[in-house]
C-alpha positions as CSV (number, residue, x, y, z in Angstrom):
1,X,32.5,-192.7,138.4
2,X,33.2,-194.7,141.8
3,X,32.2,-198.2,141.7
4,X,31.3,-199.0,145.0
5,X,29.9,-196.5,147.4
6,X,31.8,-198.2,150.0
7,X,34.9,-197.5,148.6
8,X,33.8,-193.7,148.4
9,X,36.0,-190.8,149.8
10,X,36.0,-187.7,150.2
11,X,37.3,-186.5,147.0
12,X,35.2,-189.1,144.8
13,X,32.2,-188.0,146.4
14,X,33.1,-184.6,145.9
15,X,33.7,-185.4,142.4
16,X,30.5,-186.9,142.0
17,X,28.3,-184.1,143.5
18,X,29.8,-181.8,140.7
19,X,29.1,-184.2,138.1
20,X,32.6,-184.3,137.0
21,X,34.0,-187.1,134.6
22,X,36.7,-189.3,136.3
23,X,37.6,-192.9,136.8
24,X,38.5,-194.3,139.7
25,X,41.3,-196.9,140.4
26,X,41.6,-199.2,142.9
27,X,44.7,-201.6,144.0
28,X,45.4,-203.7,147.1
29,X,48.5,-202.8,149.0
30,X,48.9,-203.1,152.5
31,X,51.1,-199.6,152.8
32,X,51.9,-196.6,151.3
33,X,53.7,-197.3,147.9
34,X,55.7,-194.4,146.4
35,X,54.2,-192.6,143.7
36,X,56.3,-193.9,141.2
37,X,55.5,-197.5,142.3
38,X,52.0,-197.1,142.0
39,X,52.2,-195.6,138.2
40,X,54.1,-198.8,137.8
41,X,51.4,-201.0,139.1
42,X,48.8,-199.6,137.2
43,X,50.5,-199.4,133.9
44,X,51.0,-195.3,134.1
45,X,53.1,-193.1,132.2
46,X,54.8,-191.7,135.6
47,X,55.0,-188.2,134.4
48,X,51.3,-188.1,134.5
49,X,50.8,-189.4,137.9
50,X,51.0,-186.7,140.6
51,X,51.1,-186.5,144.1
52,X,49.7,-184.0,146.6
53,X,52.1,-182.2,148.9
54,X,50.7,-180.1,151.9
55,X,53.7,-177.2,152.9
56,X,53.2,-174.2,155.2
57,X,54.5,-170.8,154.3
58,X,56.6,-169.0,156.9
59,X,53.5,-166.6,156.8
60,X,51.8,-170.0,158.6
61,X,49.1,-170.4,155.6
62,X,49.1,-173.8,153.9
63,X,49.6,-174.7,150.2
64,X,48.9,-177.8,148.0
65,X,51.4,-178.7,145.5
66,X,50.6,-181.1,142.6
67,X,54.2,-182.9,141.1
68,X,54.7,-186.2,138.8
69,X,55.8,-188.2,141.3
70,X,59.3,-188.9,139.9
71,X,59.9,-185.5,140.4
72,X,61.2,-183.5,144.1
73,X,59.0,-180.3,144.7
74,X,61.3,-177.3,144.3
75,X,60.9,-175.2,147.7
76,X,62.0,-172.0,146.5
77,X,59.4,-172.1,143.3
78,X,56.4,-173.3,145.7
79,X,57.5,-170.5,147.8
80,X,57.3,-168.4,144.6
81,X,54.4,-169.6,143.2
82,X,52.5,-168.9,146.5
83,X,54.2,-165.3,147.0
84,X,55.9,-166.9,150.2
85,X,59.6,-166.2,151.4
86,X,59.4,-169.2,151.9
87,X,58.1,-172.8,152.3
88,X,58.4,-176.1,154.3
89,X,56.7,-179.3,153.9
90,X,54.2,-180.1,157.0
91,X,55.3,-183.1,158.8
92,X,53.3,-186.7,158.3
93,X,52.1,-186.7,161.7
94,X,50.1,-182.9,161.0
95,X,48.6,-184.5,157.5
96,X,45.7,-186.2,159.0
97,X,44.4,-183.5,161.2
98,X,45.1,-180.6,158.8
99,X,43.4,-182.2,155.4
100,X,40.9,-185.3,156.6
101,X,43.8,-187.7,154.3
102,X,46.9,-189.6,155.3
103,X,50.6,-189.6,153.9
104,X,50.1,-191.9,150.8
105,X,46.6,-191.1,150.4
106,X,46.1,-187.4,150.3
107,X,44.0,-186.1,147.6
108,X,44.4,-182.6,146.7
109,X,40.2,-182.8,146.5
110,X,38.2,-183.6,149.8
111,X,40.1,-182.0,152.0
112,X,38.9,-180.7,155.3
113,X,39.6,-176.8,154.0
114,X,40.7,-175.4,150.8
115,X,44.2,-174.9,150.4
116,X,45.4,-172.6,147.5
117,X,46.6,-175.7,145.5
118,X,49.3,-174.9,142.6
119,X,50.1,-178.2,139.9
120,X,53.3,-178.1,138.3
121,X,52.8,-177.1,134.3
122,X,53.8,-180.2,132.6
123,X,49.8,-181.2,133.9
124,X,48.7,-179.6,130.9
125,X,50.6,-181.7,128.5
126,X,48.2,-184.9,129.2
127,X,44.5,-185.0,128.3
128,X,44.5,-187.3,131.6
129,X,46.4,-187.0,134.7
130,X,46.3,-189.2,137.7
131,X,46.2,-188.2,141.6
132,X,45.4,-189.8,144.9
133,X,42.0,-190.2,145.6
134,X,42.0,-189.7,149.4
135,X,43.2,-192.7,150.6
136,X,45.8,-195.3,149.7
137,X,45.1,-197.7,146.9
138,X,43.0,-195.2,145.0
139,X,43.8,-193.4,142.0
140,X,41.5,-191.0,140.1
141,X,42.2,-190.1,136.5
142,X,40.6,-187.0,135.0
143,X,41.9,-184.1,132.8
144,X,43.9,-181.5,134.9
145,X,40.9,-178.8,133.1
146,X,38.4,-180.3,135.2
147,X,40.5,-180.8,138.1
148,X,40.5,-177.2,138.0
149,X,36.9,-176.9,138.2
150,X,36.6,-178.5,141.4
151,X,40.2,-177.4,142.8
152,X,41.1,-174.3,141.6
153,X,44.5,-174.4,140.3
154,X,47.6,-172.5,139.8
155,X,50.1,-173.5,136.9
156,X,53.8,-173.4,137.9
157,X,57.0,-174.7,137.6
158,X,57.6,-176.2,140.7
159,X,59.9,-179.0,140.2
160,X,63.7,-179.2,140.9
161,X,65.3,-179.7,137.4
């Protein structure tokens, strides 16, 4: 659970209205780190560390993809995965007013509407995976099961191999 009601977002108080187990992780940074840098500064295995991609289909619906953050979102499967020609990621400067988060610090939970949100497959090979928790210099860890029961969630391979 959140330590400091402060320090709440969106997504942590989302998680705790439906009582879901998580633990949230704080760090001071002054910017956005990359993904991989923050795994690193919490002491993560980097392939379970994800981050949250917003894209728009050329139908103009948005999507949320979840990748370990070492990893490069392959377009043509996101496309796939949301039954898309195609997909594009939406620019930094659209992020905030779209989903309620910043670049660095969006949380696939929280976020002003539901997006279909897909997580690449290799989620399910952790008991505990670690995401953004809507805003930069929080982490949440929780299992990707009851991600899913807050976010619903589509498995896919979505990364460039």
């Amino acid at each position: 659970m959140a330590r400091d009601r402060d320090a709440k977002t969106n997504a942590l108080r989302e998680l705790d209205a439906a009582g879901l187990p998580y633990e949230a992780r704080f760090f001071d940074c002054a910017q956005a780190l990359s993904g991989v840098e923050v795994a690193r500064l919490l002491g993560l295995d980097q392939d379970r560390v994800f981050k949250t991609l917003v894209t728009q289909g050329k139908s103009g619906a948005h999507y949320v993809f979840m990748i370990p953050v070492a990893c490069e979102l392959d377009l043509k499967k996101a496309a796939a995965a949301a039954g898309e020609k195609a997909v594009a990621m939406v620019k930094s400067r659209e992020l905030l007013p779209l989903t309620g988060y910043v670049h660095g610090g969006c949380s696939p939970i929280g976020m002003k509407r539901a997006f279909p949100t897909a997580i690449d497959e290799t989620a399910d090979l952790y008991d505990r995976i670690a995401f953004s928790g809507g805003r930069i210099g929080c982490q949440v860890e929780m299992a990707p099961d009851d991600l899913a029961r807050i976010v619903p969630l589509k498995r896919a391979d979505l990364v460039v191999v």
